[in-house]
Backbone of each chain as ProteinMPNN parsed JSONL, in Angstrom:
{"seq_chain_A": "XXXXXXXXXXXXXXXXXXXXXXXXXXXXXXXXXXXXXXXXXXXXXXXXXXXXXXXXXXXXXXXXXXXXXXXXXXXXXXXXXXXXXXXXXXXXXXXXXXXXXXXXXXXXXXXXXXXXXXXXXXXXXXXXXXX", "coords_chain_A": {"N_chain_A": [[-14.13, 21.448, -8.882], [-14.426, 19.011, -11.8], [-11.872, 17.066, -13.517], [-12.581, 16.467, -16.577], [-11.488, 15.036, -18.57], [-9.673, 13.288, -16.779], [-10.024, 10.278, -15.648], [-11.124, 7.34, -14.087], [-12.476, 4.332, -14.634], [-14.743, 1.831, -13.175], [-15.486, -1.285, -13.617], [-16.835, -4.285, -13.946], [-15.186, -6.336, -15.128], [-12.853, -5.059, -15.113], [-11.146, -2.402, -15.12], [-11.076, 1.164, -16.442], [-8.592, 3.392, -17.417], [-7.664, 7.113, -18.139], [-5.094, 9.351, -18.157], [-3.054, 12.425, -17.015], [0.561, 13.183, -17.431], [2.778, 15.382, -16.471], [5.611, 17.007, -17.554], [9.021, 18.508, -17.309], [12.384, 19.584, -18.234], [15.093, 19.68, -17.437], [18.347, 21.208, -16.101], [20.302, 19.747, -17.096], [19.531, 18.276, -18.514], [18.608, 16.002, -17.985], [14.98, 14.755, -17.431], [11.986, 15.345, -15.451], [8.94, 14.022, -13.93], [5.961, 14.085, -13.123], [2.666, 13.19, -12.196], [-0.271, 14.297, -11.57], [-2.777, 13.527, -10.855], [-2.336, 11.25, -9.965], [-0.63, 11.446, -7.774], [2.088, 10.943, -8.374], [5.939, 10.646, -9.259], [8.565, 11.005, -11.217], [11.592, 10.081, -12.701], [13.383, 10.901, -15.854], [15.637, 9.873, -18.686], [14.952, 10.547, -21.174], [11.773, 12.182, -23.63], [10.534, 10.121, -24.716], [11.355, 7.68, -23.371], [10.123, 8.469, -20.602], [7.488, 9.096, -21.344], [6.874, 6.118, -21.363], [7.32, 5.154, -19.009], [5.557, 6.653, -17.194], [2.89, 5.364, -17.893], [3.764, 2.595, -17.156], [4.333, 3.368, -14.234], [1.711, 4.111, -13.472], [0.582, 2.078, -13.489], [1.731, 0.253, -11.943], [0.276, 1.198, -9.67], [-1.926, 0.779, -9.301], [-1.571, -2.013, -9.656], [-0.454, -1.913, -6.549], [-2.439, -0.933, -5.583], [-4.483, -2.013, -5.321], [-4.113, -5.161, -5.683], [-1.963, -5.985, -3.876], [-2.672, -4.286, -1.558], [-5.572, -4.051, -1.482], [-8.614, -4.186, -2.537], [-11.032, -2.464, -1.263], [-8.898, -1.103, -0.185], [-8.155, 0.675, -1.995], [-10.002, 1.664, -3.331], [-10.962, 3.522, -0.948], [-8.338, 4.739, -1.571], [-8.118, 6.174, -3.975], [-10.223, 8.251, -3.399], [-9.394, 9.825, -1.076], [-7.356, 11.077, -3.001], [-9.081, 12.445, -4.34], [-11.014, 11.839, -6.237], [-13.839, 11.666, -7.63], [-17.152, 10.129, -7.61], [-19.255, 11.694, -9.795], [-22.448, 11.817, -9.147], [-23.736, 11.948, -6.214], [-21.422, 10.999, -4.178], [-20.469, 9.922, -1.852], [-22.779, 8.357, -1.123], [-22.524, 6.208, -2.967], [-19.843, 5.921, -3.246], [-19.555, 4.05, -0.602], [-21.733, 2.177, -1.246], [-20.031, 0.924, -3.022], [-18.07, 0.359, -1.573], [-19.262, -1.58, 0.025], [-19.466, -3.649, -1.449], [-22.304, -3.565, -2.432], [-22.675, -2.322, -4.845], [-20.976, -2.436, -8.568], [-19.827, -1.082, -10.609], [-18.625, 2.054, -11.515], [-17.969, 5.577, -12.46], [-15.296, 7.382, -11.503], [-14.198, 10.698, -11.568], [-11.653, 12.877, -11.968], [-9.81, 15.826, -9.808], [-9.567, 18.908, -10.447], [-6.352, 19.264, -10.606], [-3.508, 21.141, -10.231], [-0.355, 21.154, -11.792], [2.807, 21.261, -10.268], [4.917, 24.446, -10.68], [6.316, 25.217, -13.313], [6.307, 22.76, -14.15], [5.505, 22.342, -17.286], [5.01, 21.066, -19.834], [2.498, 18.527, -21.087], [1.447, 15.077, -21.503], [-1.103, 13.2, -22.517], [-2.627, 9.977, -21.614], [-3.872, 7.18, -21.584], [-5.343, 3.915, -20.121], [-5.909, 0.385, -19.795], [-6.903, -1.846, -17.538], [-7.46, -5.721, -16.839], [-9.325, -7.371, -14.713], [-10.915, -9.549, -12.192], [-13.25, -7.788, -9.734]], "CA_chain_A": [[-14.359, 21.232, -10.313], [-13.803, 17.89, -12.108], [-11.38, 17.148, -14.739], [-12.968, 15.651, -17.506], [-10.619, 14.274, -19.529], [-8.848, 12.499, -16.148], [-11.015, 9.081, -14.846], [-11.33, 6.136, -13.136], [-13.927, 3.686, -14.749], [-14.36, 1.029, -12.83], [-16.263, -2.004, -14.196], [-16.691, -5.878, -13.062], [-14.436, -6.913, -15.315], [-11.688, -4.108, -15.121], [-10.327, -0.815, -15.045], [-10.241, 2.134, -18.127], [-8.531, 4.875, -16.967], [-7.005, 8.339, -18.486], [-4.543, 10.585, -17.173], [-2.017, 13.359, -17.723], [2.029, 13.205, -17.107], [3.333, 16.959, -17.161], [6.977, 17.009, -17.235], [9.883, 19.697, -17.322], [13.4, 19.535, -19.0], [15.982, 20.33, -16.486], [19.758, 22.176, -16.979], [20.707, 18.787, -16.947], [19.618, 17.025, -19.795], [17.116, 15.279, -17.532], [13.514, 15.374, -17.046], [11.407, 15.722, -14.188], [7.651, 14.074, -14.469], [4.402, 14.6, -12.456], [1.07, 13.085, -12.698], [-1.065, 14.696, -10.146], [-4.03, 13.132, -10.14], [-2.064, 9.608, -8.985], [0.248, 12.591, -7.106], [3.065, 10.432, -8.466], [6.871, 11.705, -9.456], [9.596, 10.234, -11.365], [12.582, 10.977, -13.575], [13.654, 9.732, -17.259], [16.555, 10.818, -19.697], [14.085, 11.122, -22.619], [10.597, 12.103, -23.203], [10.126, 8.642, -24.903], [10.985, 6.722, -21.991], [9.25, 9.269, -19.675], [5.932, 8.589, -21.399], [6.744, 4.749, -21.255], [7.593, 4.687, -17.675], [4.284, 7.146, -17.001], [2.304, 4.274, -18.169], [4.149, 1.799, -16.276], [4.153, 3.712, -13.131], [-0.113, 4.116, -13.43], [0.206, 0.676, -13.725], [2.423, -0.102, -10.876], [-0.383, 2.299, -8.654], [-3.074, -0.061, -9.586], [-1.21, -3.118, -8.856], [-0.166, -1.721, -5.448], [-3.087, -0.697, -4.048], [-5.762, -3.355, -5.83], [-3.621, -6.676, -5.269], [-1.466, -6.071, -2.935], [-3.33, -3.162, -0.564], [-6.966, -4.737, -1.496], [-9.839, -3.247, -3.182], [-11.166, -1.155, -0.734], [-7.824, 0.314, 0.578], [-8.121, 1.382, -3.229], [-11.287, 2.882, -3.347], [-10.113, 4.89, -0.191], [-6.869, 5.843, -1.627], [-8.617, 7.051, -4.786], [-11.225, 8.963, -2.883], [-8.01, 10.313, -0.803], [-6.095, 11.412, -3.836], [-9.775, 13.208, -5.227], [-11.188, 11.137, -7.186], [-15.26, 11.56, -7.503], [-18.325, 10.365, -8.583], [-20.038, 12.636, -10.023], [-23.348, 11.748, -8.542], [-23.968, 11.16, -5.042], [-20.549, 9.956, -4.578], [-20.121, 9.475, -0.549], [-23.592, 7.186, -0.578], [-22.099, 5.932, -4.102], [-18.93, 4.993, -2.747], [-20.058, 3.399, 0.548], [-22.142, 1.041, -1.676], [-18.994, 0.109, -3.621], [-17.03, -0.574, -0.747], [-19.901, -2.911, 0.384], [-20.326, -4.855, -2.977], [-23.509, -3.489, -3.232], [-22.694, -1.63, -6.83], [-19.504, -2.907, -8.979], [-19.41, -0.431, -11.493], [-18.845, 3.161, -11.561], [-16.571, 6.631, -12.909], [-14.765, 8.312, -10.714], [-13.795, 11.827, -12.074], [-10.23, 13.539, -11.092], [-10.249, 16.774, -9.312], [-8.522, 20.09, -11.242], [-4.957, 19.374, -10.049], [-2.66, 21.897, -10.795], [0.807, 20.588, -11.658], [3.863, 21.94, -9.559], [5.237, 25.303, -11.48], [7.564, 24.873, -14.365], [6.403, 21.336, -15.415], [4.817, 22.816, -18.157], [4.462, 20.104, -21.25], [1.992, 17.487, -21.075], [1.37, 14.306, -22.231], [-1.984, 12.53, -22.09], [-2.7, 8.921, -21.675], [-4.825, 5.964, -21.198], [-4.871, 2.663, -19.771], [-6.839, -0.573, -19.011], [-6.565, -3.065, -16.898], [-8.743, -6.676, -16.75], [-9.147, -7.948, -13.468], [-11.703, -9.11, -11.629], [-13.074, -6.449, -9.305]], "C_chain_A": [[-13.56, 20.006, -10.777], [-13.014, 17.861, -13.298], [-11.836, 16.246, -15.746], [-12.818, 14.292, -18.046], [-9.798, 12.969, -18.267], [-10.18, 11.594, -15.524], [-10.692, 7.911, -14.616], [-12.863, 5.21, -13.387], [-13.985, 2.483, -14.233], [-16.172, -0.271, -13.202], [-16.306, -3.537, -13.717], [-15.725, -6.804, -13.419], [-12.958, -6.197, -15.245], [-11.95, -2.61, -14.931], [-10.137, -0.154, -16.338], [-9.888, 3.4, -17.273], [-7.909, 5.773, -17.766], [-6.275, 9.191, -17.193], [-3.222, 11.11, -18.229], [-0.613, 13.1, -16.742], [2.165, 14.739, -17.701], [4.886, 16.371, -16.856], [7.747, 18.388, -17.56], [11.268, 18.928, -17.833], [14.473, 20.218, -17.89], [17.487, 20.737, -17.081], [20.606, 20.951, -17.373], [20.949, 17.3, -17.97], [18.392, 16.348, -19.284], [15.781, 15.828, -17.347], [12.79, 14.793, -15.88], [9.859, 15.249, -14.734], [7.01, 14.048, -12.677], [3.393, 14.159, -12.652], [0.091, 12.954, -11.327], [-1.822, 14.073, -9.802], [-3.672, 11.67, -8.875], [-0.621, 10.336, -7.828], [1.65, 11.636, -7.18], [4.209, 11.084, -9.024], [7.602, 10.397, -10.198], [10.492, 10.848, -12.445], [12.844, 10.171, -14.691], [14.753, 11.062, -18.055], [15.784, 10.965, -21.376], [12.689, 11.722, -22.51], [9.784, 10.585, -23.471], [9.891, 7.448, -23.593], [10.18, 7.208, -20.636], [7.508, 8.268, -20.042], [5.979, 7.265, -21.26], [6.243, 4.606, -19.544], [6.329, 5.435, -16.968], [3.365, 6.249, -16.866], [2.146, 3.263, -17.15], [4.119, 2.466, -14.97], [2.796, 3.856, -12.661], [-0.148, 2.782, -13.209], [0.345, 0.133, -12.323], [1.046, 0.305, -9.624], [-1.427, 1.009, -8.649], [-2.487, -1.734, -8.611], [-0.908, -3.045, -7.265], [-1.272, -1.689, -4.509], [-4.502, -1.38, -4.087], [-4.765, -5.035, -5.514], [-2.753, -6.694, -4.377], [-2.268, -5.242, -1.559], [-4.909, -3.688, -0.393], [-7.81, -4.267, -2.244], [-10.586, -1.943, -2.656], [-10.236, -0.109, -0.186], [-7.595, 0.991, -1.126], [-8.85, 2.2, -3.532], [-10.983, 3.707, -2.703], [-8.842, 5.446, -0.4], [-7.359, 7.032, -2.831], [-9.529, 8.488, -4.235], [-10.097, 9.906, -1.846], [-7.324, 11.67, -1.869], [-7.615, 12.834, -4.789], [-10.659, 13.015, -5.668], [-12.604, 11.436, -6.975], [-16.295, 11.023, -8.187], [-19.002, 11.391, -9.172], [-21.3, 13.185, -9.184], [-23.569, 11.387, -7.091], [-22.881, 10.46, -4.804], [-19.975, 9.481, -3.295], [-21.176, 8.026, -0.725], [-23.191, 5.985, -1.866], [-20.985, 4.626, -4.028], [-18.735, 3.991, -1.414], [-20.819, 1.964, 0.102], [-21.207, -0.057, -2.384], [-18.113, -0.504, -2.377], [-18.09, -1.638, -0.237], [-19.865, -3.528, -0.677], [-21.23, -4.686, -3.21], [-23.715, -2.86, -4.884], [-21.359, -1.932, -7.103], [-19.141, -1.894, -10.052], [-19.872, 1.367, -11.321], [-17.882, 4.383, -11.88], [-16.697, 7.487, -11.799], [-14.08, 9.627, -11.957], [-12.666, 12.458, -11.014], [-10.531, 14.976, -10.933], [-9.494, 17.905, -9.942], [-7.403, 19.802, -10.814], [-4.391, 20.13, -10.723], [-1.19, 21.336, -10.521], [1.927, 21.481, -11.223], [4.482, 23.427, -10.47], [6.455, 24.514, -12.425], [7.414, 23.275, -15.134], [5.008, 21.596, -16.219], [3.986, 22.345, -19.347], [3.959, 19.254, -20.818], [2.024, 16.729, -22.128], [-0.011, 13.503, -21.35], [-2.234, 10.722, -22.52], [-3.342, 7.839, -21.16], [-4.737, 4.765, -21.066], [-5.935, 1.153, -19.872], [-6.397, -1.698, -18.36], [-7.714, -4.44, -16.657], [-8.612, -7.401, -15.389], [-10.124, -8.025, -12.762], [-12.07, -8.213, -9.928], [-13.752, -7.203, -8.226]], "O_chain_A": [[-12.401, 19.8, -10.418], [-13.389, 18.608, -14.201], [-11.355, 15.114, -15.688], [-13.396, 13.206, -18.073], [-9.393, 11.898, -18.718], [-11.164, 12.135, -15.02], [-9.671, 7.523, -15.184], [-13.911, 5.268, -12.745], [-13.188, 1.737, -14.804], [-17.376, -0.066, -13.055], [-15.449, -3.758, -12.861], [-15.323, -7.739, -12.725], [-11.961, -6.913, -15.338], [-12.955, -1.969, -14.622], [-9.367, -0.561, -17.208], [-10.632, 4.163, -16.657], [-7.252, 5.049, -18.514], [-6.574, 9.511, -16.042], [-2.693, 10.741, -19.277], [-0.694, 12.864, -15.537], [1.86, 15.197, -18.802], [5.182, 15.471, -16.07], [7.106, 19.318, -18.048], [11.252, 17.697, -17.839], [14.42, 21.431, -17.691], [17.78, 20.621, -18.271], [21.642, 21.181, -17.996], [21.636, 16.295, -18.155], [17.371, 16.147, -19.943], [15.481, 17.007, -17.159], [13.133, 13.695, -15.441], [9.407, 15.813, -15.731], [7.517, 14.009, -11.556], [2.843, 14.788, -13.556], [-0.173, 12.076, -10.505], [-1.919, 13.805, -8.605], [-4.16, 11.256, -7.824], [0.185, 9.613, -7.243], [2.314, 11.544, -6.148], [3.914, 12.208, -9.43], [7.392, 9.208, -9.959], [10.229, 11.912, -13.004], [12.635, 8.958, -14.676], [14.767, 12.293, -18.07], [16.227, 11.455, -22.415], [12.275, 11.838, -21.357], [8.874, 10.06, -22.83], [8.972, 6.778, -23.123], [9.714, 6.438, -19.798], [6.82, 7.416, -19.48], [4.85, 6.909, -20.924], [5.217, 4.142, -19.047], [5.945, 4.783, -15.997], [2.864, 6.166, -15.745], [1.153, 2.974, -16.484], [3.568, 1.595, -14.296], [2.623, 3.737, -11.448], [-1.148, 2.375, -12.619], [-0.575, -0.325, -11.646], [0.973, -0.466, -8.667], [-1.465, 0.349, -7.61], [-2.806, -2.269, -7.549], [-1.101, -4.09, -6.642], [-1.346, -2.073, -3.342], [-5.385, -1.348, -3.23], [-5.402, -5.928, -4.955], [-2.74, -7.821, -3.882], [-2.334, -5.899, -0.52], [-5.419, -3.728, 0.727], [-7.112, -3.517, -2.927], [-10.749, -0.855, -3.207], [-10.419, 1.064, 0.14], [-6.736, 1.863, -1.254], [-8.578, 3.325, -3.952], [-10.655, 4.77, -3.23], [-8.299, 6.328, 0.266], [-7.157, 8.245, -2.79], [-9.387, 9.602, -4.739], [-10.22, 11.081, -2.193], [-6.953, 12.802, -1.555], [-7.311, 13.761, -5.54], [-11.467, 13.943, -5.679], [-12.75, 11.511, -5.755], [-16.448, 11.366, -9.359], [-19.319, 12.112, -8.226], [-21.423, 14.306, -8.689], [-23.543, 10.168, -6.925], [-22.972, 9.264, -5.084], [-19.043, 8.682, -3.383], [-20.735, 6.889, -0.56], [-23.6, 4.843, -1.659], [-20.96, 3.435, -4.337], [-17.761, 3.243, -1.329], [-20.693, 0.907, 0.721], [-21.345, -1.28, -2.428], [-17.615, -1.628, -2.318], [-17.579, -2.748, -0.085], [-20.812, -4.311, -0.594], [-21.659, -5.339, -4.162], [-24.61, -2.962, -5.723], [-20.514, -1.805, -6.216], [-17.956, -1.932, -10.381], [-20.989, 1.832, -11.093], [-16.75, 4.128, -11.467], [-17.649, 8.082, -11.295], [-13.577, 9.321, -13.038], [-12.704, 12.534, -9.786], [-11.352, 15.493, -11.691], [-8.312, 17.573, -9.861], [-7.365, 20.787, -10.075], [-4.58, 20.035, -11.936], [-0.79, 21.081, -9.385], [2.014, 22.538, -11.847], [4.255, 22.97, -11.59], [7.188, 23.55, -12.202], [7.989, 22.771, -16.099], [3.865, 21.23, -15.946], [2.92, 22.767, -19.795], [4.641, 18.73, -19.937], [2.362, 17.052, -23.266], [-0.079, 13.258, -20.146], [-2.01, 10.318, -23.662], [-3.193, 7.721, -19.944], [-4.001, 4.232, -21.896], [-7.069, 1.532, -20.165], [-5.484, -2.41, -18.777], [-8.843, -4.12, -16.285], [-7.575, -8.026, -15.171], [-10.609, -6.95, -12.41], [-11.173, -8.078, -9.096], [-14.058, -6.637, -7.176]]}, "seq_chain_B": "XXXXXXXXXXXXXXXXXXXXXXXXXXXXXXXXXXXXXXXXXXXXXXXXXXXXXXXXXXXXXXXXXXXXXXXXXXXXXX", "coords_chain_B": {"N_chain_B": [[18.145, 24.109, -10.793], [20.05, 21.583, -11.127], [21.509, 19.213, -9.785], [21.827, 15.834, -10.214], [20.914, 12.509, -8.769], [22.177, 9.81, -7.059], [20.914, 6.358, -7.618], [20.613, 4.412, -6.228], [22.008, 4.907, -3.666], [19.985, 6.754, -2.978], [17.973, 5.379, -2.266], [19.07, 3.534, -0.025], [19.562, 6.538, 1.193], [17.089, 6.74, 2.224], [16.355, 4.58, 3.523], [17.403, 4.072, 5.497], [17.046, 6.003, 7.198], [14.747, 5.143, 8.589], [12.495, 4.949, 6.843], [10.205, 2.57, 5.026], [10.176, -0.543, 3.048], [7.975, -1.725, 0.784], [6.742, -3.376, -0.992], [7.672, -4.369, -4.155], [7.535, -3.927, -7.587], [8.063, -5.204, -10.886], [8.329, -4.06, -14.451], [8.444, -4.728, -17.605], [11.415, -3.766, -17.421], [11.529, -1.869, -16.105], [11.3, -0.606, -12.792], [9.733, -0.425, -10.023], [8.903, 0.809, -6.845], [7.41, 0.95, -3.512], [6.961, 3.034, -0.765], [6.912, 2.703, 2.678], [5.746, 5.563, 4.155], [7.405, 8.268, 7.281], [5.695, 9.563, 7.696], [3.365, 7.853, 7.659], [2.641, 7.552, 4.963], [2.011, 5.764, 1.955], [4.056, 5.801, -0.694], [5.106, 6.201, -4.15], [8.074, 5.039, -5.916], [10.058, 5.367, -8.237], [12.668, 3.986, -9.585], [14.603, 3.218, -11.634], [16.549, 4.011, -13.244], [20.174, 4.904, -13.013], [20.293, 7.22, -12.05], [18.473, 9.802, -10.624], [16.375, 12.946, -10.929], [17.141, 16.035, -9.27], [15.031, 17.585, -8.412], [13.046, 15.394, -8.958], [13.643, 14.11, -6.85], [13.828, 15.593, -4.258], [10.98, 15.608, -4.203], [10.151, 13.261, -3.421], [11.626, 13.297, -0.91], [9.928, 14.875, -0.053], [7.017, 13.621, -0.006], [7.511, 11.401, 1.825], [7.764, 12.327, 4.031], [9.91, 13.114, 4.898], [10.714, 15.99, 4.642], [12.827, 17.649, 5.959], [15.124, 16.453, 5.056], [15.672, 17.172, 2.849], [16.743, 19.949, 2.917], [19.171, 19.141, 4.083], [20.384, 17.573, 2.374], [21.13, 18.839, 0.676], [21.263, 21.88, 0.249], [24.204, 23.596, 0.881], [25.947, 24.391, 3.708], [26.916, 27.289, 5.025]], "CA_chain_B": [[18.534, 22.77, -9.943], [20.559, 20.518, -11.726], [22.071, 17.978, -9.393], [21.245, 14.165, -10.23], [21.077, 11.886, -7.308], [22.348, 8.674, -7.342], [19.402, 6.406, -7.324], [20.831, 3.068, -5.217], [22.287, 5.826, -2.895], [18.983, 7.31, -2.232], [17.277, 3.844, -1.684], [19.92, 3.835, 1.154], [18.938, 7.222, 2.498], [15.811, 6.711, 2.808], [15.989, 3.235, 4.498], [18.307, 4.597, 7.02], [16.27, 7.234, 7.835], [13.633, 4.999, 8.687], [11.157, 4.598, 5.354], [10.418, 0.886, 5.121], [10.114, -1.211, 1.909], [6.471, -2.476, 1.155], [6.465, -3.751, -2.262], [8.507, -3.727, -5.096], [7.334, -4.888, -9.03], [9.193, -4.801, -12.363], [7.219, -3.724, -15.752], [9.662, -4.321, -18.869], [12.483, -3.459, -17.382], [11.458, -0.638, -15.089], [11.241, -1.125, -11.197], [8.843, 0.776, -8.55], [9.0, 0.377, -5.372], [6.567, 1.543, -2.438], [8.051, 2.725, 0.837], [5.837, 3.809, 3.912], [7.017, 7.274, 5.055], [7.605, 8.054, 8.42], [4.249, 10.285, 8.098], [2.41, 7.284, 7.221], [2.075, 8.023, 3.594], [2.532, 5.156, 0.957], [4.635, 6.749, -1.913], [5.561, 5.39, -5.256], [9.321, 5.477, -6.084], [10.803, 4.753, -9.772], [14.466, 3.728, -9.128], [14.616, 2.486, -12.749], [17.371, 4.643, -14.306], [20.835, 5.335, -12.256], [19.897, 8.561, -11.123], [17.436, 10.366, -10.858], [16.732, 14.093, -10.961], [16.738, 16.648, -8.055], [13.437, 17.951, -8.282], [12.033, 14.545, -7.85], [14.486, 13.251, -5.333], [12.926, 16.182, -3.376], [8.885, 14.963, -4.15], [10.25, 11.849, -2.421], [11.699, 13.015, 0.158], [8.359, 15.775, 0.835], [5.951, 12.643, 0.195], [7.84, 10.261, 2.732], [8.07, 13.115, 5.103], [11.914, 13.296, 5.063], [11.391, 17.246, 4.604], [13.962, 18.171, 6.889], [16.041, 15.831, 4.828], [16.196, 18.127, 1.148], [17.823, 20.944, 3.684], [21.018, 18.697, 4.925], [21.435, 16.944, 1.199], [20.926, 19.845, -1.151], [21.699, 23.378, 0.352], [25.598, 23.46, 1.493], [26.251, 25.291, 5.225], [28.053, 28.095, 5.552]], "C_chain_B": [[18.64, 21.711, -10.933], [21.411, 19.609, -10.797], [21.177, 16.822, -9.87], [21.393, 13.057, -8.911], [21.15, 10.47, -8.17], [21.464, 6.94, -6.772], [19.541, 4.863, -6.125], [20.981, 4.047, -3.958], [21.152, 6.646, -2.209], [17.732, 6.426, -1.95], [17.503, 4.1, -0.276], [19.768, 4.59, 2.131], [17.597, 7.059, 3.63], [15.321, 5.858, 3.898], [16.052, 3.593, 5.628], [17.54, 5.49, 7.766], [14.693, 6.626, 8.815], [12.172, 4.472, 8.037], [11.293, 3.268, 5.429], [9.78, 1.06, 3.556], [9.187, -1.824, 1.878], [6.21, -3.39, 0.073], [7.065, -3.209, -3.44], [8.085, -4.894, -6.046], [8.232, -4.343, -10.057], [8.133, -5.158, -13.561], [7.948, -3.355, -16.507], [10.493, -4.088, -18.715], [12.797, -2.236, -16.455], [10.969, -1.252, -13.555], [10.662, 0.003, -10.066], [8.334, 0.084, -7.656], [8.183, 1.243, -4.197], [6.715, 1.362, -1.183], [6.817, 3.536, 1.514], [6.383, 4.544, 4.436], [6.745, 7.199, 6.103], [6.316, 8.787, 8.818], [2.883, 9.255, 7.624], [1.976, 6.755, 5.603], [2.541, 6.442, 2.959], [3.08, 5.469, -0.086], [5.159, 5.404, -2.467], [6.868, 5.846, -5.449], [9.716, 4.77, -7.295], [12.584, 4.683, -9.146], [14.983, 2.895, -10.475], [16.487, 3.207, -13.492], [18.918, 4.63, -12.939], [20.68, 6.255, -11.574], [18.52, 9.269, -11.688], [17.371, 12.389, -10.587], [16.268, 14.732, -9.192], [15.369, 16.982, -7.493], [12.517, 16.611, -7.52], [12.451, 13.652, -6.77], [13.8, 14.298, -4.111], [11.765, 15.999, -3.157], [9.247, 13.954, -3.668], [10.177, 12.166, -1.659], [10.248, 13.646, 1.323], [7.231, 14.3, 1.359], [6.205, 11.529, 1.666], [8.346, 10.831, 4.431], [9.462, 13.106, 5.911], [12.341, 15.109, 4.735], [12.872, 17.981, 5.113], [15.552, 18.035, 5.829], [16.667, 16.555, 3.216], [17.187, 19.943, 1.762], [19.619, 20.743, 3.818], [21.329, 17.823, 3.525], [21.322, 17.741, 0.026], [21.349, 21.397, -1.071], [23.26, 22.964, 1.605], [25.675, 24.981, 2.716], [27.327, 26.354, 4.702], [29.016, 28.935, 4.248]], "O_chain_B": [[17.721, 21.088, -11.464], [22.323, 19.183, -11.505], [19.949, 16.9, -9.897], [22.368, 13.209, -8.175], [20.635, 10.086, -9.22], [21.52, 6.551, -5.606], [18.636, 4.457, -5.396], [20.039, 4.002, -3.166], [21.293, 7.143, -1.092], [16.675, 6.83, -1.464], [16.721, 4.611, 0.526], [19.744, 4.285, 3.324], [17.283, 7.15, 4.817], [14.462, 6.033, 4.762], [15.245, 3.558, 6.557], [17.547, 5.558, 8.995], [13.88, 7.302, 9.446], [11.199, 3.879, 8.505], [12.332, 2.746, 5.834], [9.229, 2.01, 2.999], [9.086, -2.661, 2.775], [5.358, -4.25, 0.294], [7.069, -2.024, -3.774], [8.111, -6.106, -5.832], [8.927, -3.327, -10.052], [7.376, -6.125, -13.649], [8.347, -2.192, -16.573], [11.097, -3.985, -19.782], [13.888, -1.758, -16.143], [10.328, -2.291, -13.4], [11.184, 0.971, -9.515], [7.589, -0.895, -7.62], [8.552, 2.415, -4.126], [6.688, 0.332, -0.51], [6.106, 4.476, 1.158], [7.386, 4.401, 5.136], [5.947, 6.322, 6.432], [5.855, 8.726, 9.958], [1.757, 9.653, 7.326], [1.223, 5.849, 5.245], [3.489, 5.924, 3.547], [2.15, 5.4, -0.891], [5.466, 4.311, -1.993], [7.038, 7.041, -5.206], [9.679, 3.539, -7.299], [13.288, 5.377, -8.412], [15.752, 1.949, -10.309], [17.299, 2.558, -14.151], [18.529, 4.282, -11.824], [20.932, 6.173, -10.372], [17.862, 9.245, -12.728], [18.329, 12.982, -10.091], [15.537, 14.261, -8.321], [14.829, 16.697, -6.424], [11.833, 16.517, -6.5], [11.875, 12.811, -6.08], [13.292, 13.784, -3.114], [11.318, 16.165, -2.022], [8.213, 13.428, -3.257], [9.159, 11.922, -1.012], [9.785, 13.356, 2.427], [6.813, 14.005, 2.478], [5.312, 11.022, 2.344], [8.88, 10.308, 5.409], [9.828, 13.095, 7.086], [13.471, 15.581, 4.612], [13.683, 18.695, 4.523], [16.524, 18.782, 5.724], [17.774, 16.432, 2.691], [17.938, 20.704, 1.151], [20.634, 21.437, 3.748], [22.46, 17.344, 3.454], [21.388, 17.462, -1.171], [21.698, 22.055, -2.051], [23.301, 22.341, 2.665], [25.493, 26.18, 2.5], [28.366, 26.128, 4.081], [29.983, 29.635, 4.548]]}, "name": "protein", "num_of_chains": 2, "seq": "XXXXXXXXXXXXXXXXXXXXXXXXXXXXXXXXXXXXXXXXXXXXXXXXXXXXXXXXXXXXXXXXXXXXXXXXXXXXXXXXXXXXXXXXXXXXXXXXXXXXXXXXXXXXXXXXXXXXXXXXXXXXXXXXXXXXXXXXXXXXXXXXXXXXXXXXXXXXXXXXXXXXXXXXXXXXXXXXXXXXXXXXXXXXXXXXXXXXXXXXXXXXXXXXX"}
C-alpha cells in the first residue's frame, strides 16, 4: 500500500517531492528524527532546527545520489528504498532509466516509523535541475 | 537512552572501523556526509551539531553495518 501524501515527481525540468520527519524527545533534552521513506536519521536540539535540517538532509539525498551517484543510480536507489509508480512501474521504470520517458510520480510505500518517534512533521520540496 | 555521542568522535569511529568517506556537502550551515558501510550500504550522516543523540548514533551504526559496534560502545561489561 502506497502513501499518498509521500512522492517523488519527477519532471524534465526538476524534482517536487513531499515527505514526513517523525521525531521523538529524548531524557536528554535532545531529539531523535526519522524520515523513512529516504530511511534517513539525524539529531537536533530543537524541533525548529530539526525541521530545518529535515529539509536540508532531503536535499543533501538528492544531491548525493542525482549529481554525484548519477541519475540512474537514483532511480535504483529510489526503487530500492520503495518508491513506486503506480502504474506499470517495473516496464515504467526501465523506460526511465533508458530516456525513453522523462517524467513520472513515484509513490512511497507505508513505512512505519521506528516505535516511540511519535510526532510528525510534514514537508515539501523542489528541486530544478535538468533531468 | 539518554547518552549523547560526541559527533567528531564518532566520525573517528566509524573511519577506523573501516566506513569510508564518499561525499560530504554543506547547506546553511549544516554538513552531511555519506560513508559506504562495510555492508555496502551508502548512508547519510548529519554531523552538524556537537553531538548527537544515542538513538541515532545507533541507526548509523545498524545502517553502516557496525552492529556489533552499539554492543562494545553503549552496554558496559560486567
Amino acid at each position: 500500500m502506497a502513501d499518498e501524501k509521500i512522492y517523488i515527481q519527477i519532471n524534465e525540468t526538476g524534482i517536487n517531492y513531499s515527505f514526513k520527519s517523525y521525531y521523538r524527545k529524548e531524557e536528554n533534552g535532545m531529539y531523535s528524527w526519522h524520515i523513512p521513506a529516504y530511511n534517513l536519521f539525524f539529531s537536533s536540539d530543537s524541533v525548529e532546527k530539526g525541521t530545518e535540517r529535515g529539509r536540508k538532509m532531503v536535499r543533501s539525498f538528492y544531491s548525493f545520489w542525482i549529481k554525484q551517484q548519477g541519475f540512474k543510480n537514483f532511480l535504483l536507489e529510489i526503487h530500492k528504498l520503495g518508491f513506486r509508480i503506480p502504474t506499470n512501474h517495473d516496464y515504467n521504470l526501465m523506460q526511465m532509466l533508458n530516456r525513453k520517458i522523462h517524467s513520472a510520480k513515484f509513490k512511497a510505500p507505508q513505512v512505519l516509523s521506528p516505535i516511540n518517534f511519535n510526532e510528525a512533521v510534514e514537508q515539501e520540496g523542489q528541486l530544478e535541475m535538468a533531468i | 537512552m539518554n547518552e549523547t555521542i560526541d559527533t567528531h568522535l564518532f566520525a573517528e569511529i566509524i573511519l577506523s572501523e573501516g566506513v569510508t568517506l564518499m561525499y560530504r556537502c554543506e547547506d546553511d550551515g549544516d554538513f552531511f556526509e555519506y560513508y559506504l558501510g562495510l555492508n555496502g550500504r551508502k548512508v547519510a550522516v548529519c554531523l552538524s551539531d556537537e553531538y548527537i543523540t544515542e538513538q541515532t548514533a545507533k541507526e548509523y551504526l545498524h545502517l553502516l553495518g557496525l552492529s556489533d559496534l552499539i554492543d562494545r560502545l553503549f552496554f558496559k561489561k560486567g
